[in-house]
N, C-alpha and C positions, 0 to 999 in steps of 0.2 A: 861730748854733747850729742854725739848723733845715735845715741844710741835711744833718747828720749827717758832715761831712768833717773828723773829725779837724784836720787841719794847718789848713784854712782859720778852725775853730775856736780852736785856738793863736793862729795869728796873731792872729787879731779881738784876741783877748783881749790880747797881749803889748800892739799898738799903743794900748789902750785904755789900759793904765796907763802905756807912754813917752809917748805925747803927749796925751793927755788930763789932766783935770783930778784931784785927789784924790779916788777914787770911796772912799765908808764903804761901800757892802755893792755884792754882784752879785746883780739880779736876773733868774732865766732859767736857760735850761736844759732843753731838752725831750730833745733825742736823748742816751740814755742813754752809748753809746757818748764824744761830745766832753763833754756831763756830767761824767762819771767823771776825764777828764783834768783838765779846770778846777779841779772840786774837791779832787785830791788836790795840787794846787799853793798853794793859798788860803793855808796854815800862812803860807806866807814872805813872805805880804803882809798877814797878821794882817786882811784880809776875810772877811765873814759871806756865805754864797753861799743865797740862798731861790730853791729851785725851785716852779715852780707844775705841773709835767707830769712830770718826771722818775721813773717809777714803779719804778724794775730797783731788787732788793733788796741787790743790790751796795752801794748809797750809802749802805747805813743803818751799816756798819762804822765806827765814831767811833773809832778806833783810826788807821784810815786817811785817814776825813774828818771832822776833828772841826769843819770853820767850816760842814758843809754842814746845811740847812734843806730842806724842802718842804712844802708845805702840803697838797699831793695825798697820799693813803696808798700806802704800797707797795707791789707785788704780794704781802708777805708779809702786810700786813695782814688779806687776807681771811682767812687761815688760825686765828686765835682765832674769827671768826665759822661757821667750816666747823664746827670745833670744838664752838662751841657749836649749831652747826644738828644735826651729832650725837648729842651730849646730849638734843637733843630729839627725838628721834623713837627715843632710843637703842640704836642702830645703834653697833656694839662689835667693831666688826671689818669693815675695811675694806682695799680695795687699791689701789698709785695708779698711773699706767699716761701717764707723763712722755715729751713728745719729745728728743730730744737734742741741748738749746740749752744754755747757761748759764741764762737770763735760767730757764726752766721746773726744769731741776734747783737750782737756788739754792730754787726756793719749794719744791718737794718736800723737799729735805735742812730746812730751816726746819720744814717740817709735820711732817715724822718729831720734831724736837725737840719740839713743841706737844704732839703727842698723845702723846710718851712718858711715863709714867707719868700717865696721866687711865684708865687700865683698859681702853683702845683697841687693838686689835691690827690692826697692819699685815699682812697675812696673805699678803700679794704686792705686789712691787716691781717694774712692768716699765719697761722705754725701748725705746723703738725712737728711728730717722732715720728711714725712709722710707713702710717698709711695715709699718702695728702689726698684721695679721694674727695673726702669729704668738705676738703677747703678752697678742691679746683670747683667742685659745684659749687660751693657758695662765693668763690669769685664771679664767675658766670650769671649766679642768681642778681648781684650786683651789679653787673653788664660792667663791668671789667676786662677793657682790651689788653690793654697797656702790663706785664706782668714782670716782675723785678723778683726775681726767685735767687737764692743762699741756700743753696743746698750742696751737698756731697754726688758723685757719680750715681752710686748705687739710688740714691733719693731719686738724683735727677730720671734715672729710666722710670722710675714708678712713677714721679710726675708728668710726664708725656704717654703714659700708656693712660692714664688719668684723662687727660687732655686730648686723647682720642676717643675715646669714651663718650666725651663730651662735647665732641666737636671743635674742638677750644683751639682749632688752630686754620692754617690758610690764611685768606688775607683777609680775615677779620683782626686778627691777633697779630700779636707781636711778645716774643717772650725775647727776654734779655737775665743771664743767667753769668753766674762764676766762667771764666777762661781759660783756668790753669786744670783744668782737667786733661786727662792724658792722650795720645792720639789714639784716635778708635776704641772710647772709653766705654761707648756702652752697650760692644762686644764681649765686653769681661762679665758683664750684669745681666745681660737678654735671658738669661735665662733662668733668673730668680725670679721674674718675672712674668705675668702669663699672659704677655703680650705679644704678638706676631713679630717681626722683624720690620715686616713690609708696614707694618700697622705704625710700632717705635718712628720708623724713619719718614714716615709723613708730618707724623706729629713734629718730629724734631725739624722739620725742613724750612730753613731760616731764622732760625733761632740766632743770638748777636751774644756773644762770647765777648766780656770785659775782663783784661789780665794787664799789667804789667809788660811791657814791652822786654824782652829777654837782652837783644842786640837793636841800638840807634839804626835807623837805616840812612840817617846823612851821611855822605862821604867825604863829611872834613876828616880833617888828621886829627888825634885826641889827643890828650898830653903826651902820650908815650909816642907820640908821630907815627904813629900808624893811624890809616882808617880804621874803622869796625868793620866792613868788610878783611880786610887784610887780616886782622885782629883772628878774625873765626876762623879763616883759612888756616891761622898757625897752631891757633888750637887745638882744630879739627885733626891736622898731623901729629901733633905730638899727645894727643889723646888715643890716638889710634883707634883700637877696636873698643874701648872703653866706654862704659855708659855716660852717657852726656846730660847733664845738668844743666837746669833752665839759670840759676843759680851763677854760672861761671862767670859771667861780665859783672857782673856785680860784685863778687869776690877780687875781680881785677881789679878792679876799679876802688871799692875797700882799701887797698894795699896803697894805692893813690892817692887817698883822703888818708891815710898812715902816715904817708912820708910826707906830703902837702902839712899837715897839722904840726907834724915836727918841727918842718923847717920854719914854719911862720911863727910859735914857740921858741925855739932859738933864735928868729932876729928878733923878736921880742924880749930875749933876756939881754943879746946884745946889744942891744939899745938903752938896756940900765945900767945904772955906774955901779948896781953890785956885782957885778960879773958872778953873775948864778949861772949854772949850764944844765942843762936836761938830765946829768946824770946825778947832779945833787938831789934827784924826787927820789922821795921815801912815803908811805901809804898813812904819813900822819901831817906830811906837807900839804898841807889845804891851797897853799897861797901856788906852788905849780900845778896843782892839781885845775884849779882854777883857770889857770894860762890855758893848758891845754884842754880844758873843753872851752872855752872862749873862742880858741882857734879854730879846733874843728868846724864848730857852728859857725864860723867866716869862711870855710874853705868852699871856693867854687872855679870848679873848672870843668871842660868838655873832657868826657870820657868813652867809652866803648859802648856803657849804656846811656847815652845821652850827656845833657849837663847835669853837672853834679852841683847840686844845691840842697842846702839843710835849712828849714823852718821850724825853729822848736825839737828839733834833734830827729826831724821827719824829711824822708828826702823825697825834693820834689821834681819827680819822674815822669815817663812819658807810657802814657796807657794806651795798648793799641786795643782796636775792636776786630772781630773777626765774627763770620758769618761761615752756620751750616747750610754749602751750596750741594747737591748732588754726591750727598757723604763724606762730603770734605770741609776743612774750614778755611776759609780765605781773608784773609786780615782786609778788611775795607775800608779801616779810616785808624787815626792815632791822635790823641790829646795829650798837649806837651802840658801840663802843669804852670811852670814856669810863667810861658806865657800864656797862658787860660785859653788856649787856642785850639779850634775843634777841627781837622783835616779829612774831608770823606774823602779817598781815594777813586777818584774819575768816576764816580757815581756808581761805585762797585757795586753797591747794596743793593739787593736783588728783593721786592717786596710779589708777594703771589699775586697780587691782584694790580689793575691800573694804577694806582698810588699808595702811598705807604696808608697802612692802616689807624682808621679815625681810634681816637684815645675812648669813645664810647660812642655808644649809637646815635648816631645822628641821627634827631628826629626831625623833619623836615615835612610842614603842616604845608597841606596842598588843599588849595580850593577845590571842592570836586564842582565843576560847573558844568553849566551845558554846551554840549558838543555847538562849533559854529556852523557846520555842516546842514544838522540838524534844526535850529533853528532857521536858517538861511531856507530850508525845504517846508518845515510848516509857515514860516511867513509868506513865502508864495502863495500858499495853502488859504492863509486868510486871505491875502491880498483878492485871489482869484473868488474867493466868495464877497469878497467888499462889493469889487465888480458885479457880481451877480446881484447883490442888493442895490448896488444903482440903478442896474439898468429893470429891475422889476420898482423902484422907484420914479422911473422916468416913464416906467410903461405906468405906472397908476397915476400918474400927472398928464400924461398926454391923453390918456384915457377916463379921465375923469367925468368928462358929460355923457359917455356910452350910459346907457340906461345901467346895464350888465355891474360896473363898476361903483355905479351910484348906487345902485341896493346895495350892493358891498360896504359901502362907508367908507370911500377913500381916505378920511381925515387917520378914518384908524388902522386904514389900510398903511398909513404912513409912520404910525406909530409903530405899526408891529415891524416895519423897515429902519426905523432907527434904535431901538431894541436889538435888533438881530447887529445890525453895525457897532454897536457899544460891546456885545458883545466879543462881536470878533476883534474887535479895536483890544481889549485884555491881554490877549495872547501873545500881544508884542511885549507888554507889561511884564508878562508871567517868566517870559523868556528871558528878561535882564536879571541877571546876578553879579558878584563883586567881579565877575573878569569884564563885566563894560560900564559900569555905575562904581560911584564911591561907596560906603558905607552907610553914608549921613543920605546920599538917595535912595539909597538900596531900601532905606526904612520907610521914604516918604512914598515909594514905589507900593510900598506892602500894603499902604491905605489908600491910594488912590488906586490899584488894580481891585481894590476889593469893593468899593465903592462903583467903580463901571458896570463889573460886572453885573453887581445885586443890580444895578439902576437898570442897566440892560434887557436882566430876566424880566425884572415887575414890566417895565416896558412894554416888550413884546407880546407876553401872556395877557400881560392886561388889557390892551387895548383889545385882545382877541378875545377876551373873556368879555368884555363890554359889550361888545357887536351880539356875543352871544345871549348876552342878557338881555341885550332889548329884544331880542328876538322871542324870546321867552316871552319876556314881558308880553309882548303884544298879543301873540298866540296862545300863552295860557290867561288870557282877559278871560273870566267866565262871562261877565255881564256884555262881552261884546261891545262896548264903547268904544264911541272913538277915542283915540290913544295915537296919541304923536310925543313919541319921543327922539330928543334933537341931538346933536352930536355935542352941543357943550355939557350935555346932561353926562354924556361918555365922559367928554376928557375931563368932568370935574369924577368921574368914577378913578379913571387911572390915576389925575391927579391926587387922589386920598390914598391910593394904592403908594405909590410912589413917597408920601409924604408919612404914612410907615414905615417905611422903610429908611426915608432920611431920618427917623426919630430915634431908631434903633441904631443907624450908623451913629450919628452926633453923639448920642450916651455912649456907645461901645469905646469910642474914637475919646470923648471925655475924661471918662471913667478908667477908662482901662484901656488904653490905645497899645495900636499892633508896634513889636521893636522889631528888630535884629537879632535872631540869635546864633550863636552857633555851636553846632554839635560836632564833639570830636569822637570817631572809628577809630576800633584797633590799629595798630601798626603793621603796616605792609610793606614787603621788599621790595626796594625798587627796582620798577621794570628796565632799567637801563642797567643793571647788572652792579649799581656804585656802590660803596659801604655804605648807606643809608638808610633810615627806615621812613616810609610814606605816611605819614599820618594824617585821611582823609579829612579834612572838614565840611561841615555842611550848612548852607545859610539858609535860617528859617522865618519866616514872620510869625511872631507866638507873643504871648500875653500871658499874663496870672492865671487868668481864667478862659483859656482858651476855649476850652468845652462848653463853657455854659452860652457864650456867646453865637457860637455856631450852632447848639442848639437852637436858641431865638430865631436864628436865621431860616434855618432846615425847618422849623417849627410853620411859620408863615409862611413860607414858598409852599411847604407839604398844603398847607390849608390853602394856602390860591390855586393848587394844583387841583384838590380837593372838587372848590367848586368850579371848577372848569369841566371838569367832569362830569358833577351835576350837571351843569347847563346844557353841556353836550347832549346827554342822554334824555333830559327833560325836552331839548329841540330834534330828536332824531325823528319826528315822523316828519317833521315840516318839510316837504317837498316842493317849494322853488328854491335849486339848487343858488341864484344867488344871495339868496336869504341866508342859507343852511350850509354854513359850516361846522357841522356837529361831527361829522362823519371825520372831517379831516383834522379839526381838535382834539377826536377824542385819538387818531392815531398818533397825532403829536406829541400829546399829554403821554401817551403808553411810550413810546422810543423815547421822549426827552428822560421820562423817570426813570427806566430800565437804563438808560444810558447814565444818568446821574449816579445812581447807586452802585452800578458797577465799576464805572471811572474813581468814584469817592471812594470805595473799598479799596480797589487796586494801588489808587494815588497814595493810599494810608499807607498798604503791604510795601511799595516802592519807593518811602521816602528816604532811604539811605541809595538813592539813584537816580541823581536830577535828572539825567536824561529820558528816563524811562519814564519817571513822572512827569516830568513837561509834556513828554511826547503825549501821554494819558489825557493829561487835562486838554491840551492842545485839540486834539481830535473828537474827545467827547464836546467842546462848545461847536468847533466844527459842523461836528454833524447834526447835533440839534440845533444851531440857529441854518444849516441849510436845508435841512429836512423841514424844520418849520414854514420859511420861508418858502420853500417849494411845493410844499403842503396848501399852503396858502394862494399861493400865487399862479400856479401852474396853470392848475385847471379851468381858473378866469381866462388865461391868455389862449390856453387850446378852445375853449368855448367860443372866446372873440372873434377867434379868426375861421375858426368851422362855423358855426349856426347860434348867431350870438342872442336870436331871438328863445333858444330854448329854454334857456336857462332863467328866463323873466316870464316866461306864461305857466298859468296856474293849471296846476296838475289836482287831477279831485284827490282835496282833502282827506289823510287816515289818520285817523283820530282810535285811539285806545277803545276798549268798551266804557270804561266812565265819562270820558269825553265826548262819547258819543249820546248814551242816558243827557250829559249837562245840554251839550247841546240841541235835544230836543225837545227840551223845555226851552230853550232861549230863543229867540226873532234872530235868523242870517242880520248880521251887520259887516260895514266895510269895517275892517281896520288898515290904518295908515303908517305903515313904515317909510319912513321916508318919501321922499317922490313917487316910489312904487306903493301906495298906501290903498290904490283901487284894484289890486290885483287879486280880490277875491271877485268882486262886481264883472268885471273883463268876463273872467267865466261864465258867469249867469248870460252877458251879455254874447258870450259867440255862442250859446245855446238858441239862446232869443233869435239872433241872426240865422241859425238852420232853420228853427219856424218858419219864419217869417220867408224864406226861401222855397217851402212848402208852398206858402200859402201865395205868392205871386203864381207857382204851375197851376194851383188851382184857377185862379182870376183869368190867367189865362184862359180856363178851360171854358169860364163862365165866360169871358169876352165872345168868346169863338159862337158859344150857344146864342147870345145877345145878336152878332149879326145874323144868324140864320134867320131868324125870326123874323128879317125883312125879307129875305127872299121865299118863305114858307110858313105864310100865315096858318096852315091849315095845321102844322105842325108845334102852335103854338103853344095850345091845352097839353099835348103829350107833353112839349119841353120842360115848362113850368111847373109841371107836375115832379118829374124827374128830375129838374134842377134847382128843386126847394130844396130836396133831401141835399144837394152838394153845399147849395148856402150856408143852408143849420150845420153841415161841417166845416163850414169857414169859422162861422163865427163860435162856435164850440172849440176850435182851433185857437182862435185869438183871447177866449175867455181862458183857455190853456196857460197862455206862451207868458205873457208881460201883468197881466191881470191889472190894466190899466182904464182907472175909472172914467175916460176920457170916451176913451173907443167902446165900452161897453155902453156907457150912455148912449150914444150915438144909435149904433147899433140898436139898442134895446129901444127909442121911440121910432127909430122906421118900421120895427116889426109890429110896435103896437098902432103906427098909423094904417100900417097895410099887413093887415092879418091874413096867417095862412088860407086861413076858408074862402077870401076873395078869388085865391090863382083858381082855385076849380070849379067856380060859380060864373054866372052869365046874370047882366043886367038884364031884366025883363023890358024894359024900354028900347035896347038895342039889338034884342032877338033879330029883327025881320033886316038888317042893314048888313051893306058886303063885310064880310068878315076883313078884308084886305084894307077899307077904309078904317073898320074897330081899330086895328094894331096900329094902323100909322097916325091913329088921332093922337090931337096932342095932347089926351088925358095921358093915355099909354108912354109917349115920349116921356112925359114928364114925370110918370110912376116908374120906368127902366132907369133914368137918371137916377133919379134920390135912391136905387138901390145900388147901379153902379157907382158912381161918384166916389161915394165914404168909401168902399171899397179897394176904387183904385187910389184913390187920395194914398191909404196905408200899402197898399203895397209895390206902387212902383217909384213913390216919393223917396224912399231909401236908397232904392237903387242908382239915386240921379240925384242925391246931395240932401233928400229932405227930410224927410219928417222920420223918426224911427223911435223904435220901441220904448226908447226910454220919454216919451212929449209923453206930456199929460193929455192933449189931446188934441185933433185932427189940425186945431187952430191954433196950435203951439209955434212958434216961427221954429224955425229947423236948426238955427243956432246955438239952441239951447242941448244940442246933443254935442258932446265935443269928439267924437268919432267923424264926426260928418262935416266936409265942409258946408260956408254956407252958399244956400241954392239964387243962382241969377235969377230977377226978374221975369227973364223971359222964358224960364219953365215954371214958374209958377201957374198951378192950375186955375184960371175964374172959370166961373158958370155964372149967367148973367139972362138974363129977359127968357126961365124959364118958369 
């Protein structure tokens, strides 16, 4: 039989039953091939056939060969032990990657039956014949760790130069392959191959070798009272220098289950009253033929290779496992059969990586969320501008009756402070994702941070956009009217503003409201070095129609932007600063937008990086609602506390060239902004006031000339003469300054009751009388009066609480100026008995 020839094995075998004596059983059997013929012939000689080496899973068919025996386990036997070396490391999906033999697809098709229904998946089936290249990539393409290969030596190198190729090992992998290959087997093959050595034996390196266990390594006594230890020592001697067969215990042990089956057969026949005896079998005696394979198939006892037991004419053996460590293989664990029991030897098994390798990639979905760090620094961040908008809210509360602040429009000065607060309030919002909210908030998050925000912007812009428009308004008045616009006129402006903007949220929120989504990124290695793969995910608020909505949105903020612009530039010549915030809108409006659109680009480009997107968004409202705010507010509070009156007095008017054409076809009129609604008049009025400050040095000058007059009568004709001409400058003066029908009147009947031609004429009745009596009569007292009088009446009654430019006339009470307080009793001027 060992010679593996078929026909020469025939023969042996026919001549042994013609001319030989009456054989009861055959023992032997190694080459599977003349094997398989012996045994399926047996039936017709009603002989028991015990193989000691026959391993091909062919023979175990008892259909086919039902007298055949072997003591050695089959190639299929390892396969309940693979099974349970699975279980134990629980590895739940595997691939098996078979050469294309019988003897290797018989155990594969066998292992598909085992692990079917154990909760195992086969996940890839490959074969090759020559070249397994092509079947290691497509395990891999499969993401098949797990790999259960039936192949021969020379396969086996081509498979690991394959699997280096391919990366296909280390401690991602785990290959578990045939164990009866020979030692330092694929030294005989390296070099059919065109594979390195160093390259072969990386690949190979842990690879788990299933064989048949050769010699038991318990140290009871077996039937033959010897250990198995002891057993191989005597072997080993009397084998001497002779090649050694894995084969031998089994052979012994064969010879065991020989005599064992005899004897249980002979008390078996002893125990009948027909006194038959073993050597009454003849090869047409059915009925001992029958005994003794009954027998056999009962025999069980401990022997050299373990216990011996038959299951269907299959003996059930103990499989050890062995592992390629550092070029060598070291048996790490053994699976008795028997009792279904899987032994790892002190945790021999050596896996490359921290733990034995996952059965396929573990994907393992990771929230990508925002750094705590980073949030924990831009919340400061807000916090510290929250602060800032309080305390610029507590400065425009405490400061609210300063004139400075009340041209400002504190009411909107407060809106554009809780605007700028709504929106930093967001940022807290924008900052939670699933690692501190649930899912079911995470969503209600996505519509209330969106809803802040928008209400925030309209807010702020709006209320600033109001201020601006009335300021328009008043100033581009062509007709000059008065024109009082109030601040509920504002807030019902922002409040339309705002009430857009809830109409567009409510539909959006309706119609098509924000969820939860998430997006899953390629797979990544994980940074901690574990068989795992990272599979980022990312949580998003989105919709159907996410585009068109945000349109809407960007559509009308662009348009409020729009006309704040306008306003700005239609208010830029208006120069009382706290009128005139054009100048610091219009730079608001430029950095908030240049800031929007670059933040929105970026936040696009960086939405697979919450942090870098947070941080974006975070710092662009940042900085526009502090820029605004400080835009706004700054310059008020440095004004206040340097020179708070500059900022409220009226600066002359620059008006365009068409503004200037309108307005000089129109009559100067006040218009009224607020409280500060006379602050074009003021002007007129401190001009009035430097006149009128002229014209007191003049009165002066005339007073002066008035007394001399008593002490140099003879000087009187020269005086009168030379101080008519300064008069007619007075009063040319006064028809100048106020153009007030009062004092002109006045003025205008003294001159016509005392006409210039009288200062330089003489009564012809009073020629011949002392000149010194002429001047002090009381004609003369009473004609210097009625010219001084009206005179000093207007110009030194101002100085001292009374009468001033704006009286209609001399006899106007002084109260009616509200520059002036009103004047006591006891400076009031009488003239009385002249």
């Amino acid at each position: 039989f060992f010679q593996c020839d078929n026909a020469k094995g025939l023969k042996a075998f026919y001549d042994a039953i013609k001319y030989g004596p009456n054989h009861l059983m055959v023992f032997g059997g190694v080459c599977a091939t003349v094997t398989s013929i012996i045994a399926e012939s047996l039936k017709g000689w009603n002989l028991v056939q015990l193989s000691f080496a026959a391993t091909t899973p062919e023979l175990a068919d008892k259909k086919k060969y039902p007298y055949f025996f072997r003591t050695v386990p089959s190639d299929n036997a390892v396969n309940p032990a693979i099974l349970k070396l699975l279980k134990h490391y629980h590895w739940k999906r595997v691939g098996t990657l078979t050469q294309d033999v019988q003897r290797f697809s018989e155990v594969r098709n066998d292992l598909t039956g085992v692990l079917y229904g154990e909760d195992i998946e086969i996940s890839d089936t490959e074969s090759f014949s020559n070249d397994p290249c092509t079947s290691v990539k497509k395990l891999k393409g499969n993401d098949v760790r797990i790999i259960l290969g039936q192949f021969d030596e020379e396969m086996a190198v081509k498979v690991f130069c394959c699997a280096y190729d391919e990366e296909m090992y280390g401690s991602k992998y785990q290959w578990i392959i045939p164990g009866w290959y020979e030692n330092l087997w694929w030294e005989s093959w390296i070099n059919s191959s065109q594979c390195l050595s160093k390259n072969l034996l990386a690949a190979m390196e842990g690879y788990i070798g299933v064989d048949f266990e050769p010699l038991s390594s318990n140290t009871n006594k077996t039937i033959s009272g010897r250990t198995p230890q002891q057993y191989e020592k005597e072997y080993n001697a009397k084998r001497g220098d002779g090649q050694s067969s894995k084969f031998h215990g089994y052979a012994y042990d064969g010879i065991w289950v020989i005599a064992r089956t005899l004897q249980r057969a002979m008390n078996l026949l002893n125990s009948t009253k027909k006194h038959q005896k073993i050597e009454d079998f003849n090869y047409t005696n059915h009925k001992l033929g029958k005994i003794f394979l009954d027998a056999m198939n009962e025999t069980r006892f401990f022997g050299v290779t373990g216990e011996v037991v038959f299951r269907n004419g299959e003996r059930m053996g103990t499989i050890k496992f062995t592992q390629f460590q550092e070029q060598k293989e070291v048996k790490v664990g053994e699976y008795n059969a028997v009792h279904d029991q899987l032994v790892i030897i002190n945790n021999s098994i050596r896996f490359q990586g921290l733990e034995p390798p996952k059965d396929k990639t573990i994907i393992q979905e990771e929230l990508r969320k925002i750094s705590l760090p980073l949030y924990s620094i831009l919340s400061a961040l807000t916090i510290l501008g929250m602060i800032m908008a309080s305390a610029f809210l507590f400065f425009n509360i405490k400061n609210r009756n300063q004139k400075l602040i009340k041209m400002s429009s504190p009411y909107m000065n407060n809106l554009i402070i809780l605007g700028g607060m709504l929106s930093y309030a967001s940022i807290f919002l924008f900052g939670l994702d699933g690692s501190f909210v649930s899912e079911k908030t995470f969503e209600t998050l996505c519509t209330v941070r969106t809803w802040i925000l928008t209400v925030g912007y309209t807010t702020a812009f709006g209320a600033m956009f109001a201020k601006t428009w009335r300021v328009h308004a008043i100033f581009k008045n062509v007709k000059m009217k008065k024109k009082i616009i109030k601040d509920q006129k504002l807030l019902g402006i922002v409040g339309g503003m705002l009430l857009i903007d809830l109409c567009i949220l409510i539909c959006w929120q309706v119609v098509d409201p924000l969820r939860r989504t998430v997006e899953k990124y390629n797979m990544e290695p994980d940074p901690a070095g574990r068989d795992i793969s990272i599979r980022p995910i990312l949580e998003h608020c989105e919709n159907t129609h996410m585009t068109i909505w945000l349109g809407i949105v960007y559509a009308y903020k662009g348009l409020l932007m729009l006309f704040g612009c306008f306003l700005a530039w239609e208010t830029r010549n208006v120069s009382i600063p706290a009128l005139n915030d054009s100048k610091y809108i219009g730079m608001s409006v430029y950095n908030v937008g240049i800031m929007c659109i670059i933040g929105a680009a970026v936040s696009f480009l960086t939405r697979d990086q919450p942090n870098v997107q947070f941080c974006i968004v975070a710092l662009v409202i940042i900085f526009c609602s502090t820029i605004t705010l400080c835009l706004v507010f700054v310059p008020k509070l440095i004004t206040l506390r340097t020179n708070p009156d500059a900022a409220t007095q009226n600066r002359r008017f620059q008006f365009t060239q068409n503004q200037k054409k309108e307005d000089s076809k129109t009559s100067t009129s006040v218009t009224s902004v607020n409280q500060a609604s006379t602050s074009r008049l003021e002007g007129l009025q401190s001009e009035n006031h430097r006149l009128r400050m002229k014209i007191t040095e003049l009165d002066k000058d005339l007073e002066e000339v008035t007394m001399q007059l008593q002490d140099t009568p003879e000087k009187t004709t020269y005086i009168k003469q030379n101080h008519y001409q300064d008069l007619n400058d007075i009063l040319s003066i006064r028809n100048f300054t106020d153009g007030k029908d009062g004092e002109k009147a006045i003025l205008k009947n003294h001159l016509d009751q005392n006409p210039p031609a009288q200062w330089g004429s003489s009564d012809p009745s009073r020629t011949s009388k002392d000149p010194i009596e002429d001047i002090n009569s009381p004609e003369h007292i009473q004609r210097r009066l009625s010219l001084q009088l009206p005179i000093l009446h207007h110009a030194y009654l101002p100085s001292i609480g009374g009468v001033d430019a704006s009286c209609a006339s001399p006899c106007v009470s002084p109260s009616a100026s509200p520059r002036h307080r009103h004047v006591p009793p006891s400076f009031r001027v009488m003239v009385s008995g002249l």
